[in-house]
Rosetta silent file (secondary structure, phi, psi, omega in degrees, C-alpha in Angstrom):
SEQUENCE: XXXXXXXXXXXXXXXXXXXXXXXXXXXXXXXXXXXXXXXXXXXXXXXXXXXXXXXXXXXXXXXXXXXXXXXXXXXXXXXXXXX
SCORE:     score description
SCORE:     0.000 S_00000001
   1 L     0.000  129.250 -177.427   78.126  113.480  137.889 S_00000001
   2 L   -87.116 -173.527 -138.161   81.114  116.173  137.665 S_00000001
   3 H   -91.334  -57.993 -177.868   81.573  118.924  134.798 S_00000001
   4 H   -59.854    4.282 -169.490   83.594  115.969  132.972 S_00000001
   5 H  -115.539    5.976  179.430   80.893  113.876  132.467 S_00000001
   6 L  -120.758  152.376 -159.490   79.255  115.684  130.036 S_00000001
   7 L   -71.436  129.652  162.455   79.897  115.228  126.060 S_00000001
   8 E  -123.823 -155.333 -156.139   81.786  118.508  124.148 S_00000001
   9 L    26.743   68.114 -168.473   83.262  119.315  121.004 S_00000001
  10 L  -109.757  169.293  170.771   79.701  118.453  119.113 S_00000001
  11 E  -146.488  164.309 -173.402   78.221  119.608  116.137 S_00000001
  12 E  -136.971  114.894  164.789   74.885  119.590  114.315 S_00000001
  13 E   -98.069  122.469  146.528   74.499  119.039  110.621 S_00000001
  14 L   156.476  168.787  179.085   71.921  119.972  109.173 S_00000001
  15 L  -125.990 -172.386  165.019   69.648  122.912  107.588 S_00000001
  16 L   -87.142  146.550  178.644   66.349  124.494  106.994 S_00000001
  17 L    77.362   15.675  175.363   64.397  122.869  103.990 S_00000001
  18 E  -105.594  157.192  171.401   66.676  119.771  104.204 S_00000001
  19 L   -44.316  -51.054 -151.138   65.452  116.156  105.297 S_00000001
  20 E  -145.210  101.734 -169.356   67.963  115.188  107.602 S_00000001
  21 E  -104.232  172.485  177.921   69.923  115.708  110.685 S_00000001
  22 E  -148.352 -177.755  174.237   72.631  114.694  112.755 S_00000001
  23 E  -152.932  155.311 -170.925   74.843  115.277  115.767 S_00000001
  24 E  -163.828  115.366  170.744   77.899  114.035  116.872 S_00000001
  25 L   -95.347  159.209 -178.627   80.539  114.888  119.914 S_00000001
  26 L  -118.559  -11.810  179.240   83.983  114.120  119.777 S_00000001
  27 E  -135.639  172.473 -175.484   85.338  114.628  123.364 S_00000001
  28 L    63.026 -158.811 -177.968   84.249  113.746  126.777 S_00000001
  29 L  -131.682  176.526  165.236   82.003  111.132  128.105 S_00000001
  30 L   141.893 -142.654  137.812   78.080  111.286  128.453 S_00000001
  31 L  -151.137  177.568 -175.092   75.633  111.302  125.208 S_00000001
  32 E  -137.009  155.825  151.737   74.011  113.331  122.722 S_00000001
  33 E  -130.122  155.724  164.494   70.858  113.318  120.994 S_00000001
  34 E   -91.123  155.694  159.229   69.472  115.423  117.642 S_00000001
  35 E  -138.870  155.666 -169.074   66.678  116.861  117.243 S_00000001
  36 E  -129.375  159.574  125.910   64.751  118.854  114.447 S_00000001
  37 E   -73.360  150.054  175.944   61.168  120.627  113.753 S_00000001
  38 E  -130.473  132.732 -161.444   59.491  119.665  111.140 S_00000001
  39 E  -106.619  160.023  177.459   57.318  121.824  108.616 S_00000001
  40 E  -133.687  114.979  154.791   54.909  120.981  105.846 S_00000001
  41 L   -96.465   12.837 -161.154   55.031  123.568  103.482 S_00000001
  42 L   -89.166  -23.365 -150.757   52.715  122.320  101.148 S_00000001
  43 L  -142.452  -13.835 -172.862   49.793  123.127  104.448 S_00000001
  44 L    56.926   42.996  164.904   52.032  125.933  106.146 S_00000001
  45 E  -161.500 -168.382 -165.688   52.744  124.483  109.420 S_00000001
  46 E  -110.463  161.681 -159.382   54.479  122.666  111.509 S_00000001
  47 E  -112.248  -28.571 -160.403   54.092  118.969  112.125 S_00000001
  48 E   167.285  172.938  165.312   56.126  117.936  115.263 S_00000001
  49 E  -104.013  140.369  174.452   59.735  117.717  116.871 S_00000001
  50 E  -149.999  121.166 -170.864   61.381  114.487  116.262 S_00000001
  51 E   -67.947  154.792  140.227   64.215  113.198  118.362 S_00000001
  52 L  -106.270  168.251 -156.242   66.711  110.857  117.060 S_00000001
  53 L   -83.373  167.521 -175.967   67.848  108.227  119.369 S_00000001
  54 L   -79.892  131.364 -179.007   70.755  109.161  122.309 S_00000001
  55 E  -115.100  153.964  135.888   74.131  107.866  121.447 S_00000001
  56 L    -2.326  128.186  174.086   78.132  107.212  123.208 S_00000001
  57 L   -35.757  158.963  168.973   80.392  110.163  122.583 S_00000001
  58 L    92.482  -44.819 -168.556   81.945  109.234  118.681 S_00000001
  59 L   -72.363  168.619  161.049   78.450  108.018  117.415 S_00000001
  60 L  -121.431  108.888 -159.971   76.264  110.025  115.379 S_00000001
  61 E   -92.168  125.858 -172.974   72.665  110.481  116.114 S_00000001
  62 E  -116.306  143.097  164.016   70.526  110.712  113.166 S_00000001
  63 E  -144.765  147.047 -167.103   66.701  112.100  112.448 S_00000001
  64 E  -115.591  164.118  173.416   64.582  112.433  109.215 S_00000001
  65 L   -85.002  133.288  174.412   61.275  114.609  108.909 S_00000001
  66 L   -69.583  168.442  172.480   58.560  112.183  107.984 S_00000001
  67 E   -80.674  132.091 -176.123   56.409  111.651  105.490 S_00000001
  68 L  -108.745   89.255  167.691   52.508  113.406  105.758 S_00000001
  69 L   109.405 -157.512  156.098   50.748  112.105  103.107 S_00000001
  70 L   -89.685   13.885 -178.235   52.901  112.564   99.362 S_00000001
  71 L  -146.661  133.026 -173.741   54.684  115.312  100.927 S_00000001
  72 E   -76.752  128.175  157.147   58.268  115.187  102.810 S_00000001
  73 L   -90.181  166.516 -173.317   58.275  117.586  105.519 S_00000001
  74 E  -125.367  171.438 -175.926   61.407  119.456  106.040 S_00000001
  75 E  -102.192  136.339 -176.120   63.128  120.746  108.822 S_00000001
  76 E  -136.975   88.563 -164.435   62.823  124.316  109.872 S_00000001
  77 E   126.569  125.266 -170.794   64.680  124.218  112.987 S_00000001
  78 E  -172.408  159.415  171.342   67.234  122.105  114.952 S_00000001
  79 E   177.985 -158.201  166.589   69.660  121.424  117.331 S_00000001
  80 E  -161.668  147.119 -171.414   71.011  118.751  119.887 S_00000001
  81 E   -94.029  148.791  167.821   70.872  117.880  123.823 S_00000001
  82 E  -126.443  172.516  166.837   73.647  116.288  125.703 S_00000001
  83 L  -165.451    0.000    0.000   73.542  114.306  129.006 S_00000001
């Protein structure tokens, strides 16, 4: 695979103490996936990394922090992988 084969002009939405992320490229070929940590602050830690699935340049790959319990974990942490 050459230099060109990999996805650019991406971006990652999303913040700490929000639900829900995403990622999305706009040029090249390849895919991207997001990914987030996820925190419980109600227990003070963290519960996992959670991927969303990889998608075609143009798509947007989405992931939410689950539920533990009665309490939404949030994300403290994030970002996104290309291939």
């Amino acid at each position: 695979m050459g230099a060109d084969a990999l996805p650019t002009s991406c971006t990652f939405t999303g913040q700490n103490g929000g639900k829900t992320a995403s990622a999305r490229c706009t040029g090249g070929t390849g895919q991207v996936r997001v990914y987030v940590k996820c925190y419980d602050s109600l227990r003070g830690s963290y519960v996992g990394e959670y991927d969303g699935p990889w998608v075609k340049v143009g798509a947007t790959s989405r992931v939410t922090c689950p539920r533990e319990g009665n309490v939404q974990t949030i994300i403290e942490g994030g970002g996104f992988d290309v291939r």
